[in-house]
Each structure stands twice: as C-alpha cells, then as structure tokens.
Chimera marker file (.cmm) of the C-alpha trace (Angstrom):
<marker_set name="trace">
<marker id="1" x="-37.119" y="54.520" z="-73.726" r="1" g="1" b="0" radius="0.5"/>
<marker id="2" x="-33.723" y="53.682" z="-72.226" r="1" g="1" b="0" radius="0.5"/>
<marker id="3" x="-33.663" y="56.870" z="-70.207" r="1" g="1" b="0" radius="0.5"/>
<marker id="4" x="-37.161" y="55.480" z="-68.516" r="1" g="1" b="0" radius="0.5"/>
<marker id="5" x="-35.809" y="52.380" z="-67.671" r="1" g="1" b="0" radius="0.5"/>
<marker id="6" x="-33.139" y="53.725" z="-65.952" r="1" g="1" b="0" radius="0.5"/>
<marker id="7" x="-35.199" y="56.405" z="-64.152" r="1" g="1" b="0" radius="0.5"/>
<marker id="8" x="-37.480" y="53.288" z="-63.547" r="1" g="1" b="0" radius="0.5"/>
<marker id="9" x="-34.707" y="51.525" z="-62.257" r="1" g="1" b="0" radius="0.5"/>
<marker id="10" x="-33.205" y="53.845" z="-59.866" r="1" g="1" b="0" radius="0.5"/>
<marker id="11" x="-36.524" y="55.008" z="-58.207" r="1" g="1" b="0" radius="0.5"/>
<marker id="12" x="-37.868" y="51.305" z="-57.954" r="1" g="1" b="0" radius="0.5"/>
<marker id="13" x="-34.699" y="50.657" z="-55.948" r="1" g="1" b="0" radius="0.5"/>
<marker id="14" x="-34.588" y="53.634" z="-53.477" r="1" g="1" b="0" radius="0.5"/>
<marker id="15" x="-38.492" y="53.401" z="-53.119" r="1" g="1" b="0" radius="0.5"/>
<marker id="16" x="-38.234" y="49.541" z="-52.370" r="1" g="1" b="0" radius="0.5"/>
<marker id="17" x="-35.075" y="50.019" z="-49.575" r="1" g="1" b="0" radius="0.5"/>
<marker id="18" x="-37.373" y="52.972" z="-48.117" r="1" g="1" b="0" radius="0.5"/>
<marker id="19" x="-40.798" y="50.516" z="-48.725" r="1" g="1" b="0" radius="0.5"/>
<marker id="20" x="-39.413" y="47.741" z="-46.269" r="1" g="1" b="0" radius="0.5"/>
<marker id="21" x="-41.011" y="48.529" z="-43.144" r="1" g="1" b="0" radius="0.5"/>
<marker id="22" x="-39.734" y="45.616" z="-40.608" r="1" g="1" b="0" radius="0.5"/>
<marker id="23" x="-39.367" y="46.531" z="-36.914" r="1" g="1" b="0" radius="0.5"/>
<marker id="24" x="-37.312" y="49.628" z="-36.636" r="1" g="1" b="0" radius="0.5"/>
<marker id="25" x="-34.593" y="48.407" z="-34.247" r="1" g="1" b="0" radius="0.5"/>
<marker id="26" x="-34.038" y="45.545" z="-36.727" r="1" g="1" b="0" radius="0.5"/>
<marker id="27" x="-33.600" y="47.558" z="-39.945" r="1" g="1" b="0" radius="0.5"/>
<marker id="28" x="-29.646" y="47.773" z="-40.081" r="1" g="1" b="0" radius="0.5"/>
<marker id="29" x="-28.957" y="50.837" z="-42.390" r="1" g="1" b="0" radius="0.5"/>
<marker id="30" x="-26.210" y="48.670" z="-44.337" r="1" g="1" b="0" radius="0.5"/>
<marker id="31" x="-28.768" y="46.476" z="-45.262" r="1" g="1" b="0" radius="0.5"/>
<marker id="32" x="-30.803" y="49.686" z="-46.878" r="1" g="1" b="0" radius="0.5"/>
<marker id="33" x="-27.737" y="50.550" z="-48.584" r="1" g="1" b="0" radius="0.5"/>
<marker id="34" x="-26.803" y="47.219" z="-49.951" r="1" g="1" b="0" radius="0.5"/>
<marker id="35" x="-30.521" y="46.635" z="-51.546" r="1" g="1" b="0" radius="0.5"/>
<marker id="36" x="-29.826" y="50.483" z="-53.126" r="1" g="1" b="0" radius="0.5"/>
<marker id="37" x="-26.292" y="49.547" z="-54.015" r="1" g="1" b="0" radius="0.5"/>
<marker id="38" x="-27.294" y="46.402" z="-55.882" r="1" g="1" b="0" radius="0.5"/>
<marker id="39" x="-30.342" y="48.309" z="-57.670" r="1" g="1" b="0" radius="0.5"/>
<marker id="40" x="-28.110" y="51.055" z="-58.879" r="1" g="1" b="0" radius="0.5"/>
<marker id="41" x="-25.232" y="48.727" z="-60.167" r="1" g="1" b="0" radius="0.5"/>
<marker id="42" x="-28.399" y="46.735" z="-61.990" r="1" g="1" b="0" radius="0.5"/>
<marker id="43" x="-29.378" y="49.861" z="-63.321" r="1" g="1" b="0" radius="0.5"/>
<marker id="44" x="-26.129" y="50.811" z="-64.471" r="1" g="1" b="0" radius="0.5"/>
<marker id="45" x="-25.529" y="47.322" z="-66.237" r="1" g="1" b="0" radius="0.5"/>
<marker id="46" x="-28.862" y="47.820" z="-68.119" r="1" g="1" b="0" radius="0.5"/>
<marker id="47" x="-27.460" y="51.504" z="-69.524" r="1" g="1" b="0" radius="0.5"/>
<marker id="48" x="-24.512" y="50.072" z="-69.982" r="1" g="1" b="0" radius="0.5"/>
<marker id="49" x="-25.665" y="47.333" z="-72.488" r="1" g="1" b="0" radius="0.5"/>
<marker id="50" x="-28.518" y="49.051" z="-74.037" r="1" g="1" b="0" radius="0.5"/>
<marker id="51" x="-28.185" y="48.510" z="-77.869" r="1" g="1" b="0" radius="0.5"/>
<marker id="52" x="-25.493" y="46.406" z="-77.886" r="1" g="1" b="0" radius="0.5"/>
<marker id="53" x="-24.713" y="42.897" z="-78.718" r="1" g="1" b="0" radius="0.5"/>
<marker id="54" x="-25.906" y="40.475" z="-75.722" r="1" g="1" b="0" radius="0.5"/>
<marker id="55" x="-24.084" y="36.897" z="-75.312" r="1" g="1" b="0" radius="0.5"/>
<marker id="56" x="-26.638" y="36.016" z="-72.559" r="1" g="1" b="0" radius="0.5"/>
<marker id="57" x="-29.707" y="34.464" z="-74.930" r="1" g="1" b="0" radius="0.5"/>
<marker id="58" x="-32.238" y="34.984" z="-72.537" r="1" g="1" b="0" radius="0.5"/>
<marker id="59" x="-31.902" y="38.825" z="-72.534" r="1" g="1" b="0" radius="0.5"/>
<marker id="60" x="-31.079" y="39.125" z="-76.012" r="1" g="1" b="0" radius="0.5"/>
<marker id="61" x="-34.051" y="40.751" z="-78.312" r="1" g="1" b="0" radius="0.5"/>
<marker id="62" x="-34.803" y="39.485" z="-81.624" r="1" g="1" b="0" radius="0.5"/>
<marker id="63" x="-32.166" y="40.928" z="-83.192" r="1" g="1" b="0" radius="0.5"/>
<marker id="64" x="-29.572" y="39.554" z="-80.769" r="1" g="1" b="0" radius="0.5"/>
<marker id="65" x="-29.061" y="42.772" z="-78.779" r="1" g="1" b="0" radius="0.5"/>
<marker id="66" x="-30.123" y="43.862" z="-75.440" r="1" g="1" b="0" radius="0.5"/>
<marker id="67" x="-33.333" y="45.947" z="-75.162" r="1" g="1" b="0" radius="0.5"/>
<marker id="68" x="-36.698" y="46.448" z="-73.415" r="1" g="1" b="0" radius="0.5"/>
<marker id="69" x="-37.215" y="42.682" z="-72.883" r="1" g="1" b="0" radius="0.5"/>
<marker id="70" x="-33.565" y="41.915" z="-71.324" r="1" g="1" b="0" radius="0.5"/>
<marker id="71" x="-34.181" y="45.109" z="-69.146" r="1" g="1" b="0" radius="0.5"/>
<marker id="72" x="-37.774" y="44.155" z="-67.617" r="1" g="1" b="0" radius="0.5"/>
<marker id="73" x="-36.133" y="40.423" z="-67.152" r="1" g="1" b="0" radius="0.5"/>
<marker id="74" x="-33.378" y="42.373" z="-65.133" r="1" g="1" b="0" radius="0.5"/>
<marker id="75" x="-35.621" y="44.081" z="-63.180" r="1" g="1" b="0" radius="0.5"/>
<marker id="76" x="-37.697" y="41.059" z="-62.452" r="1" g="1" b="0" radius="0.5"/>
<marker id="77" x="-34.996" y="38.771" z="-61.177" r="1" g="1" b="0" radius="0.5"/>
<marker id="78" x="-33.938" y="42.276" z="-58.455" r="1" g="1" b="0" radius="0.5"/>
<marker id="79" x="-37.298" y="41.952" z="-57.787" r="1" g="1" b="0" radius="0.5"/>
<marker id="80" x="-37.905" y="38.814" z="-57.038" r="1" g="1" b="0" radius="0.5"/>
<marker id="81" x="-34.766" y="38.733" z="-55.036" r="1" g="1" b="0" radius="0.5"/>
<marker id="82" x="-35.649" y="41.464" z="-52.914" r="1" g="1" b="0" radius="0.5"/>
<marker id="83" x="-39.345" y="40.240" z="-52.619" r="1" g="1" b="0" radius="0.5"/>
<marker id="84" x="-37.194" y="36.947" z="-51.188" r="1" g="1" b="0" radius="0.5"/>
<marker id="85" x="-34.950" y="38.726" z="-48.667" r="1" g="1" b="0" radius="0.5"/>
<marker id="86" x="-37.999" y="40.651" z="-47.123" r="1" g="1" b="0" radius="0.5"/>
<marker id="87" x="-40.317" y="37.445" z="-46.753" r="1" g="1" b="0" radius="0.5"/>
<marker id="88" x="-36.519" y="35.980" z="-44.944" r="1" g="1" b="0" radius="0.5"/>
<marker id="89" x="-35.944" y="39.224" z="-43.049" r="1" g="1" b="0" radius="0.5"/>
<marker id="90" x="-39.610" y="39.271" z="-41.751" r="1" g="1" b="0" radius="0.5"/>
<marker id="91" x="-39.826" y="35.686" z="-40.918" r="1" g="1" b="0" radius="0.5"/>
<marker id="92" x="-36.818" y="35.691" z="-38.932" r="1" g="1" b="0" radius="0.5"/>
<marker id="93" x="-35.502" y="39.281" z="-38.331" r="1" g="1" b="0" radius="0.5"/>
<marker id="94" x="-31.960" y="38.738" z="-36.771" r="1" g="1" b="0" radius="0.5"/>
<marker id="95" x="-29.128" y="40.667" z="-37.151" r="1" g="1" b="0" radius="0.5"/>
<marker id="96" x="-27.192" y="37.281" z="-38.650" r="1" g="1" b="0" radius="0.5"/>
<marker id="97" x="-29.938" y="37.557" z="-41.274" r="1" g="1" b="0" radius="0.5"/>
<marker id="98" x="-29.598" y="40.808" z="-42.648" r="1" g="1" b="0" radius="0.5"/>
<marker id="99" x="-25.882" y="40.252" z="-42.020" r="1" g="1" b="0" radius="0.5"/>
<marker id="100" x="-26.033" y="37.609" z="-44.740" r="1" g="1" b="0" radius="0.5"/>
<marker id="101" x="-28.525" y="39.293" z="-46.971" r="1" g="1" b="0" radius="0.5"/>
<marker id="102" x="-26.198" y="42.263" z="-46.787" r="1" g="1" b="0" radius="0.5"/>
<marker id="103" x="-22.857" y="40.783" z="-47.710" r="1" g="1" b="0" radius="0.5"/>
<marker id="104" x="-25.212" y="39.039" z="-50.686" r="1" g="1" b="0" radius="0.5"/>
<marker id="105" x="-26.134" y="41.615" z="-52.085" r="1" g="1" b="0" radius="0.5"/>
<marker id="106" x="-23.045" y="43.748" z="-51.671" r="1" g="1" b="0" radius="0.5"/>
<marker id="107" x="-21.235" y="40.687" z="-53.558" r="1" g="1" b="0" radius="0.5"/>
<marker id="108" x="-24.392" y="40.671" z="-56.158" r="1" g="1" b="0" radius="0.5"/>
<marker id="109" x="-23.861" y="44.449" z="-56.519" r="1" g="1" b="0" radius="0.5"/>
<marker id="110" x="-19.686" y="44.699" z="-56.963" r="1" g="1" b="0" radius="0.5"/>
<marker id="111" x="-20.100" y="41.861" z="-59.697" r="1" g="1" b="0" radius="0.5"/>
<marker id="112" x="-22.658" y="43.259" z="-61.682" r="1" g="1" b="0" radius="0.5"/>
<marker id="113" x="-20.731" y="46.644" z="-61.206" r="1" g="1" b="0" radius="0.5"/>
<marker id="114" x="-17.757" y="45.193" z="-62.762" r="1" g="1" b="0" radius="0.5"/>
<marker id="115" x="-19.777" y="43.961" z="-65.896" r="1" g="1" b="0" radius="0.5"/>
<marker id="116" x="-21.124" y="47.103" z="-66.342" r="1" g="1" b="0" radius="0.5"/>
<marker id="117" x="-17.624" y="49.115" z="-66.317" r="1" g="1" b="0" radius="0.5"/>
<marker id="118" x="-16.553" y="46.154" z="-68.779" r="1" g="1" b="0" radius="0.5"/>
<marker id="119" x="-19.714" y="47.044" z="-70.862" r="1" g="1" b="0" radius="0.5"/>
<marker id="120" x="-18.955" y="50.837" z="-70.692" r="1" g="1" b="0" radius="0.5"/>
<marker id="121" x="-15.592" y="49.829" z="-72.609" r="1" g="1" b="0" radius="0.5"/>
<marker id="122" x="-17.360" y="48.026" z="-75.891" r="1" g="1" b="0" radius="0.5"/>
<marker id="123" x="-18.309" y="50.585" z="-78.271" r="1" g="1" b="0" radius="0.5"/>
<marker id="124" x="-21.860" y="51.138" z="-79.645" r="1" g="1" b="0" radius="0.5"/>
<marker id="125" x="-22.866" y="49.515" z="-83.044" r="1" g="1" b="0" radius="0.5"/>
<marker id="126" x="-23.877" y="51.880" z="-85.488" r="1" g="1" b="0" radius="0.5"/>
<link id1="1" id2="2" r="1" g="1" b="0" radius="0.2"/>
<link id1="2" id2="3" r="1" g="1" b="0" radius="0.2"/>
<link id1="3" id2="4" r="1" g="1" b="0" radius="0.2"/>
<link id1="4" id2="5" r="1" g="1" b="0" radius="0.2"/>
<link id1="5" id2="6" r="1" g="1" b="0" radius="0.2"/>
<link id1="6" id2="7" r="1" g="1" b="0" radius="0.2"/>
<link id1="7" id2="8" r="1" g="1" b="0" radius="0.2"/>
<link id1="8" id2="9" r="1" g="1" b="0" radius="0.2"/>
<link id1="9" id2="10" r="1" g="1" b="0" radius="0.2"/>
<link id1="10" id2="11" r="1" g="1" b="0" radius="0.2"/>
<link id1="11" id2="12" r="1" g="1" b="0" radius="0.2"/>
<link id1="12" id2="13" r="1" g="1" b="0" radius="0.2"/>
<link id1="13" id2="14" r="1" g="1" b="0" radius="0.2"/>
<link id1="14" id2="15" r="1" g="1" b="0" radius="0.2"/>
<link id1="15" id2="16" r="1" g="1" b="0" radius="0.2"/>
<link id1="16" id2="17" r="1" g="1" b="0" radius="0.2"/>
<link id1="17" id2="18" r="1" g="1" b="0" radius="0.2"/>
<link id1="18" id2="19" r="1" g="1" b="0" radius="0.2"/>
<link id1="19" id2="20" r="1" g="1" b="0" radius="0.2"/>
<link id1="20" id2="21" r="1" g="1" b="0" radius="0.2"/>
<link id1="21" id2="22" r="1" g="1" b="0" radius="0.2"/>
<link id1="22" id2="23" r="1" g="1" b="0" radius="0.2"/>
<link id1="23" id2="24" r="1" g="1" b="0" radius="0.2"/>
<link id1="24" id2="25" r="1" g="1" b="0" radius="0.2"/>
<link id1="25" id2="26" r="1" g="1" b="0" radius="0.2"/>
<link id1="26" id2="27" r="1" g="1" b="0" radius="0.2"/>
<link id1="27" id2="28" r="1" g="1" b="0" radius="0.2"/>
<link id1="28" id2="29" r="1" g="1" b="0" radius="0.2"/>
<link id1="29" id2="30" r="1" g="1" b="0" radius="0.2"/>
<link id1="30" id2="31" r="1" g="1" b="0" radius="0.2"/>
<link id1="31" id2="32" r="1" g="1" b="0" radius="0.2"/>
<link id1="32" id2="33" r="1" g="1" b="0" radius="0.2"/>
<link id1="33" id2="34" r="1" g="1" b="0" radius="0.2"/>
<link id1="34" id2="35" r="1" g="1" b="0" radius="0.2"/>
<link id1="35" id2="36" r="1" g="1" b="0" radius="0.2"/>
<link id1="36" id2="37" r="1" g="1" b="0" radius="0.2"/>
<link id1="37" id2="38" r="1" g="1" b="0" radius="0.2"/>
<link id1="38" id2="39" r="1" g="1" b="0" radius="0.2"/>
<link id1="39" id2="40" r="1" g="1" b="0" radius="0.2"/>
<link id1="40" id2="41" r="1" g="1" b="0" radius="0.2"/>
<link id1="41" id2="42" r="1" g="1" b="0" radius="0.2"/>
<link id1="42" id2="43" r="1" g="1" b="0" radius="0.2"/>
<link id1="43" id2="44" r="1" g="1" b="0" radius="0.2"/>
<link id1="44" id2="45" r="1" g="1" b="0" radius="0.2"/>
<link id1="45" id2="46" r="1" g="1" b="0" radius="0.2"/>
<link id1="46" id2="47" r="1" g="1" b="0" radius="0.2"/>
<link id1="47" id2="48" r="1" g="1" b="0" radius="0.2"/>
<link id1="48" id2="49" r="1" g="1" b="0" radius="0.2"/>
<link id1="49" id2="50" r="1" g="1" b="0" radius="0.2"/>
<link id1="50" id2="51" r="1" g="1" b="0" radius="0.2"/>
<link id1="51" id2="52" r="1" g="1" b="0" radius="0.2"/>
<link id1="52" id2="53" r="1" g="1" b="0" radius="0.2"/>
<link id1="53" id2="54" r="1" g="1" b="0" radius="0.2"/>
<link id1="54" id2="55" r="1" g="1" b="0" radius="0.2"/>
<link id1="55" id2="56" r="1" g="1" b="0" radius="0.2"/>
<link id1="56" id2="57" r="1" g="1" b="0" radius="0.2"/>
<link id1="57" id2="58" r="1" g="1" b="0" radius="0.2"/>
<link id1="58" id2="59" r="1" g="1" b="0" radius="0.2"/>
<link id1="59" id2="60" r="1" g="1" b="0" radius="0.2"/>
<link id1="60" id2="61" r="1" g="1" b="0" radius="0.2"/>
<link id1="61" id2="62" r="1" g="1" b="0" radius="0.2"/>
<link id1="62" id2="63" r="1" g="1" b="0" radius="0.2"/>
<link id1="63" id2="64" r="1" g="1" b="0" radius="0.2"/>
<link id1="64" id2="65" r="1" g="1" b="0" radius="0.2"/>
<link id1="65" id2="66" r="1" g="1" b="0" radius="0.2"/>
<link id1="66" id2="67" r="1" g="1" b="0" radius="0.2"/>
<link id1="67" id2="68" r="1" g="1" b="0" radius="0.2"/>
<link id1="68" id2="69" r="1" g="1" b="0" radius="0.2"/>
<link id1="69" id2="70" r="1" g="1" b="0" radius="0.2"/>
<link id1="70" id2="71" r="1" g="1" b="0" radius="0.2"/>
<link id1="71" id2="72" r="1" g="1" b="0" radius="0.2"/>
<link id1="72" id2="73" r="1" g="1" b="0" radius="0.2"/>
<link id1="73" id2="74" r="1" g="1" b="0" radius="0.2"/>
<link id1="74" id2="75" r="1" g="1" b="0" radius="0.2"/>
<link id1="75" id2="76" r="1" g="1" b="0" radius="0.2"/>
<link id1="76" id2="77" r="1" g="1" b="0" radius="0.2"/>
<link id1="77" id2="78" r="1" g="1" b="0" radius="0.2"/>
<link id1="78" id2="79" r="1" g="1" b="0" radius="0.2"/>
<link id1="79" id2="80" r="1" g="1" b="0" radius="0.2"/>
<link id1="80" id2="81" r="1" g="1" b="0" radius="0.2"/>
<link id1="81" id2="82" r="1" g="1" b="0" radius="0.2"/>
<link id1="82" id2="83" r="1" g="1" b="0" radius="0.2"/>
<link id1="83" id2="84" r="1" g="1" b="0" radius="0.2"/>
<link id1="84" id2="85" r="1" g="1" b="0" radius="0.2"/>
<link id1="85" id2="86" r="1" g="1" b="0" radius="0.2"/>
<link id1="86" id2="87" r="1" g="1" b="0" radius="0.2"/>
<link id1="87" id2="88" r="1" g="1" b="0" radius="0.2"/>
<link id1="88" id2="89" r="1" g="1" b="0" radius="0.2"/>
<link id1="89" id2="90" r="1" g="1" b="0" radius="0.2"/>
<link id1="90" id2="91" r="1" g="1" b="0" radius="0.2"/>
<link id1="91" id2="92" r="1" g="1" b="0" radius="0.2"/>
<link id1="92" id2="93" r="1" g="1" b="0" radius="0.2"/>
<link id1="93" id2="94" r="1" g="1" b="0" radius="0.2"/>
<link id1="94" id2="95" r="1" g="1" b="0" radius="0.2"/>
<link id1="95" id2="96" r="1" g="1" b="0" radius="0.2"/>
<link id1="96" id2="97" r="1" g="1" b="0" radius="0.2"/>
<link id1="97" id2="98" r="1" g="1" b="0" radius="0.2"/>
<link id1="98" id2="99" r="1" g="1" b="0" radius="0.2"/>
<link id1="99" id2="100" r="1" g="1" b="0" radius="0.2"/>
<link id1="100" id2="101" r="1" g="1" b="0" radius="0.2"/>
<link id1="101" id2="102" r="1" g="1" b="0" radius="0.2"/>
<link id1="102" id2="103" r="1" g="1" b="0" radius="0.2"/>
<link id1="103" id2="104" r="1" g="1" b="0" radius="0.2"/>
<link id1="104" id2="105" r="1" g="1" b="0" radius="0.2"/>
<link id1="105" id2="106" r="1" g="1" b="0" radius="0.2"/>
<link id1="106" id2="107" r="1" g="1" b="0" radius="0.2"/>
<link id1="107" id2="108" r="1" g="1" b="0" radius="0.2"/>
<link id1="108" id2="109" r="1" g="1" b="0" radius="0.2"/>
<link id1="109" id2="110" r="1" g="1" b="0" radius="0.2"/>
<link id1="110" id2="111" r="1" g="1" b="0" radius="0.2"/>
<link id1="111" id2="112" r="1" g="1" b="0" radius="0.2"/>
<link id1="112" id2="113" r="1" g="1" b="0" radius="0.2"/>
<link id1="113" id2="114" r="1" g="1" b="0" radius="0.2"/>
<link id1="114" id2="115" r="1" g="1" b="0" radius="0.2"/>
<link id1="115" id2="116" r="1" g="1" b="0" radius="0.2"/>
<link id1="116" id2="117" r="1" g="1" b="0" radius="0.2"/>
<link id1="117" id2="118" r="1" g="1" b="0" radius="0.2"/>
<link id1="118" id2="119" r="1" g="1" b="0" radius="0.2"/>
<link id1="119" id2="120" r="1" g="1" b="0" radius="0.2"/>
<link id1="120" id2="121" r="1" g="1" b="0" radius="0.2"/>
<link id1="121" id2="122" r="1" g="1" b="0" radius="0.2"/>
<link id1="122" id2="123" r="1" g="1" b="0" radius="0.2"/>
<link id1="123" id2="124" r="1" g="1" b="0" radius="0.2"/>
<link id1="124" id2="125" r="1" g="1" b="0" radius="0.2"/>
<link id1="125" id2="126" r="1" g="1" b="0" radius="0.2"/>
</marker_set>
C-alpha cells in the first residue's frame, strides 16, 4: 500500500508539471521543475513517515501514526496548491508570476525535504 502511494505520488507529480498546458513561450522550464521538485520531496516525506509516530494530529491515523489518511491529506493540499498556481499562472501568465510561484515552491520543496531526511533518521516501531 505504501509502495502505491509513492508510485501514486511521483507519477501524479510529473504527469501534472507535463499536464499544464499554458502558452508555450510562457512555460519557464524552472517552473516545471519546481512543481516536480516539490511533488517528489512530498512524496519522499510520505515514505519517510509511513508507520511511524505522527505529532501533526490531523495526519495521524487512529492509532496515532501516519498512514493512508495522512498520505491522501498530503496529496490533497499539493493538489490543491498546484490547482491554485495554474488558475494564477493562466489568469495572469507573466514571467514575475511563475517567478514567484517558482521560488514558492522551491522553498515548499527544500523544507519538506529537510523533514523528510529528519524522518529518515527515527527508527521504525516494531
């Protein structure tokens, strides 16, 4: 099940930088690469914390840990955020936009990158 969501993950956030069809000479590649970058560091976080013990409340399962239900709120908040940048972007497609959306989610992206390396370091319950 984890393995899906991560597939799931990745492959939602490729096929939604490559599904973003705005006016080609507007489509700064760094843009592309910052919406990939943020859904792989996403997708990293959620392997990262798979089983273990989750302080945020609102991902936490039943039994306290993350699981299924933290994952698909995850994914639902990257979603929504990139469903938000492309209404932006298409309403008012200027390089200062996607200039701004980029160093977003470049930020978004390094910071939950760092919580996932800090997850990586707590062991697994048995």
């Amino acid at each position: 099940m984890r393995n899906l969501f991560l597939i799931f993950a990745l492959c939602g956030g490729a096929a939604s930088a490559e599904d973003l069809k705005l006016r080609q000479e507007l489509q700064p590649k760094l843009w592309k690469a910052s919406v990939t970058a943020l859904a792989v560091s996403n997708a990293l976080d959620i392997h990262s914390s798979w089983g273990k013990h989750e302080l945020n409340g609102a991902l936490a399962g039943d039994s306290g840990t993350f699981g299924s239900r933290g994952a698909l709120l995850k994914l639902g908040f990257q979603g929504g955020l990139i469903g938000l940048e492309y209404l932006i972007s298409r309403g008012h497609p200027s390089k200062k936009v996607f200039r701004v959306l980029t160093i977003v989610n470049f930020g978004a992206a390094g910071m939950v990158g760092g919580v996932a390396a800090h997850n990586y370091t707590i062991p697994r319950p048995h």
